[in-house]
N, C-alpha and C positions, 0 to 999 in steps of 0.2 A: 150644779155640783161638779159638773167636766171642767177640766183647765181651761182659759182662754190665755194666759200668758204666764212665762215662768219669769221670775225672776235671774237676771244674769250672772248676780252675786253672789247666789244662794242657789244654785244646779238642783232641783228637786221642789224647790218652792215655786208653790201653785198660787195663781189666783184665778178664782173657779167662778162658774156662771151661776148669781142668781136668779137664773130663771132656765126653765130647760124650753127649747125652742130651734129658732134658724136665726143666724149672724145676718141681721138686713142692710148692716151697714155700720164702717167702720168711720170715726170720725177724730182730723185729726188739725192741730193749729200751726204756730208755728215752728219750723224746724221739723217737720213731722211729729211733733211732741202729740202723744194720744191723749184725745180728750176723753172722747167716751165710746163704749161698742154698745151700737144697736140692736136689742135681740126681738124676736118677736115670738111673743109666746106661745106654742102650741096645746091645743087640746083633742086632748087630754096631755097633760104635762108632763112629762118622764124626767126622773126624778136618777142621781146616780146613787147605786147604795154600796155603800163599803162593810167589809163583815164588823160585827160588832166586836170590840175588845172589852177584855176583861182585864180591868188596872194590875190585879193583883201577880198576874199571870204575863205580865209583857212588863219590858225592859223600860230605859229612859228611851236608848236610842229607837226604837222601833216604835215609840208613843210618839216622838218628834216624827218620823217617818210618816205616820198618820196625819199627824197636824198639818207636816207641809203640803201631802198630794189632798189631803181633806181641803184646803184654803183657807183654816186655822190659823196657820205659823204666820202666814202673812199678818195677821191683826196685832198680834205681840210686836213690842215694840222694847226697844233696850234705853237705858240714862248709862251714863250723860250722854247729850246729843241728838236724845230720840230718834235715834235711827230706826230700821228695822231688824227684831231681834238678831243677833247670830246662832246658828243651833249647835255649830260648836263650842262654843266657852258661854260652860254651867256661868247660870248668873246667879251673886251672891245671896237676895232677897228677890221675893219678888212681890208687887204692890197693885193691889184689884181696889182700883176707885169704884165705889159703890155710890156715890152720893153725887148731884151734879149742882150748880151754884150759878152759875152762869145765865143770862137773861133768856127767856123763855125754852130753857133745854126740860126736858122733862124728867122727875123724878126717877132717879134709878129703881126705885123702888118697881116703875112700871113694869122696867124691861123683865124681873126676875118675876113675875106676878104669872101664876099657875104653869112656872116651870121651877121650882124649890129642888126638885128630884134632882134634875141637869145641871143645875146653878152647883150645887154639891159635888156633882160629878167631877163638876169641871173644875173645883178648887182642890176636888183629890188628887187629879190628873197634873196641876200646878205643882203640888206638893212635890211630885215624883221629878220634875222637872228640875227641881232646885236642890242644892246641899242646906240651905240656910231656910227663912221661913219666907212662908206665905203671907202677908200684914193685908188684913183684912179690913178698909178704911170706910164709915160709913157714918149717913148724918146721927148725931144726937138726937133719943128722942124718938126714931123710924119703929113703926111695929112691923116691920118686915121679918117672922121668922126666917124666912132661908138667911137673911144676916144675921140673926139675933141668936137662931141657932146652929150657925154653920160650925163645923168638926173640924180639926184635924189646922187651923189659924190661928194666929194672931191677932185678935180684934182691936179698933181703935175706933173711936166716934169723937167727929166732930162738931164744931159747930159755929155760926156766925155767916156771914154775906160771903159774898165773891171776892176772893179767889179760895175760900174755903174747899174748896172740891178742886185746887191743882196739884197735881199729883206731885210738883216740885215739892211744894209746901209739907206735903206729908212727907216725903223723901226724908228733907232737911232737919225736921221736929223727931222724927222717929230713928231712922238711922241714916245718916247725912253720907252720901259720895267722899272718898277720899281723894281718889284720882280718877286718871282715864282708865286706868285698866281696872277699876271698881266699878263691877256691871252689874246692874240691877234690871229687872223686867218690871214691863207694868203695861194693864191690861184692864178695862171696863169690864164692869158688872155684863153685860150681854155680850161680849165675847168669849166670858166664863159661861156663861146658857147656852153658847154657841158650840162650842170645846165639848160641855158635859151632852149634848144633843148629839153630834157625832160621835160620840163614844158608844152612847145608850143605844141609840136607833139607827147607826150608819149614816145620818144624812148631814147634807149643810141645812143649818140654819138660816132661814130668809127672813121671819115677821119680824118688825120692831115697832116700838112706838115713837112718833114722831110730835113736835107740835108744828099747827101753824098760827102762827100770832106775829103783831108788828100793828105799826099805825097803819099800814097798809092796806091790811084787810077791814072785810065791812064789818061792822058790830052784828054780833052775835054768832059770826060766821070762824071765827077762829076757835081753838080747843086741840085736846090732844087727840091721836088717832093711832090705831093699827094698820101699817099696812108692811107691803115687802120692802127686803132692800132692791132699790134699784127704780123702783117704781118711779116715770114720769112726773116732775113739777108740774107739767101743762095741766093732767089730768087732776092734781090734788088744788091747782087755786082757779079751777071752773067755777065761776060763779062767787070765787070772798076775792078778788081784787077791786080795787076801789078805783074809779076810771081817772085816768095821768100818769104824771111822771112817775112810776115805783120803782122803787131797787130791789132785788128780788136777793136775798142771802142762803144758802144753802148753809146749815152749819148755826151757830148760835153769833149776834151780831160784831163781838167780840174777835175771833176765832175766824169765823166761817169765810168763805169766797162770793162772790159775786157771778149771780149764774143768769142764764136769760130762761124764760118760761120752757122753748123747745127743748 
């Protein structure tokens, strides 16, 4: 939850360590462009705690204040352009993809799964952020209470293959961009559980659900999983890689980057 790098664009924007420990190494390609920092986790694990806020009771700007040194603001993200959000110009809507479509990404449904409390929190907390609505986008059909009865949005459910879950697509059908200076935010279902977590109980958010699948792995060896962010590849495909040539994809096949095992 301590900062490891601010962003330069954004003087106050954090991005903070999932894992509390010692920096064993910093790793970087080319142009010094950083790849990834090494931590090594200590135990017992010291965790950073921020006081808890109460929505009702704190401002917009001082909730963004939270978000950036929290490591929050970093995950919001602004259209056109998908840049990374700005925290000064209020965006006009803002749009929490709930649903995922994309070849072996896992139901969004997972990531909200016995955190409904925080999922909530963090779409109250959206609310305050914006002048306009919160559109709450999810599949057709999900028995997900925390979607089904979330407060205070705009629901929409979709439904059909992939690209059904890009956030363009609901942008465009619901309320389309005019121009450049028509800014809208948008934000996955687990960085709303992320958001309403640090609000609730001070901390950063690390479990998620992941899958591993592909013709890569061995039969019967693939399936979804809980684990933290950050957590080594080496250690999740011990034992389901298939012996040869594999390509190893971080990310959904589509999308994602080409990573090696280390």
């Amino acid at each position: 939850g301590q900062p490891l790098l601010e962003d330069k664009e954004s003087p106050g924007r954090f991005f903070v360590s999932p894992a509390g420990g010692v920096v064993r190494e910093i790793r970087r390609g080319l142009k010094r462009h950083l790849i990834c920092i090494v931590i090594e986790v200590s135990k017992p694990e010291d965790i950073e705690q921020h006081p808890v806020i109460v929505l009702q009771q704190t401002s917009r700007q001082e909730l963004i204040e939270r978000l950036k040194t929290g490591g929050l603001f970093a995950h919001i993200r602004q259209r056109p352009f998908n840049f990374l959000a700005k925290p000064d110009k209020p965006p006009r809507n803002i749009f929490v993809k709930a649903l995922e479509s994309a070849p072996f990404t896992p139901p969004a449904e997972f990531q909200v799964a016995s955190y409904e409390r925080e999922f909530q929190a963090g779409l109250d907390a959206l609310s305050k952020l914006t002048d306009g609505q919160v559109h709450l986008v999810y599949r057709e059909g999900t028995t997900s209470r925390a979607f089904l009865d979330a407060k205070g949005v705009q629901k929409h459910s979709v439904e059909g293959p992939h690209p059904a879950a890009n956030v363009s697509l609901h942008i465009e059908r619901i309320d389309p961009i005019k121009s450049a200076e028509d800014v809208v935010w948008t934000v996955n279902a687990h960085t709303v559980v992320a958001i309403g977590y640090l609000l609730l109980r001070g901390q950063y958010f690390v479990p998620r659900v992941i899958s591993i699948a592909g013709p890569g792995i061995l039969e019967g060896k693939t399936g979804y999983f809980k684990v933290r962010e950050g957590y080594p590849i080496s250690a999740l495909l011990a034992g389901r890689v298939k012996k040869g040539l594999v390509r190893l994809i971080s990310g959904n096949p589509l999308t994602g980057h080409q990573v090696e095992s280390e």
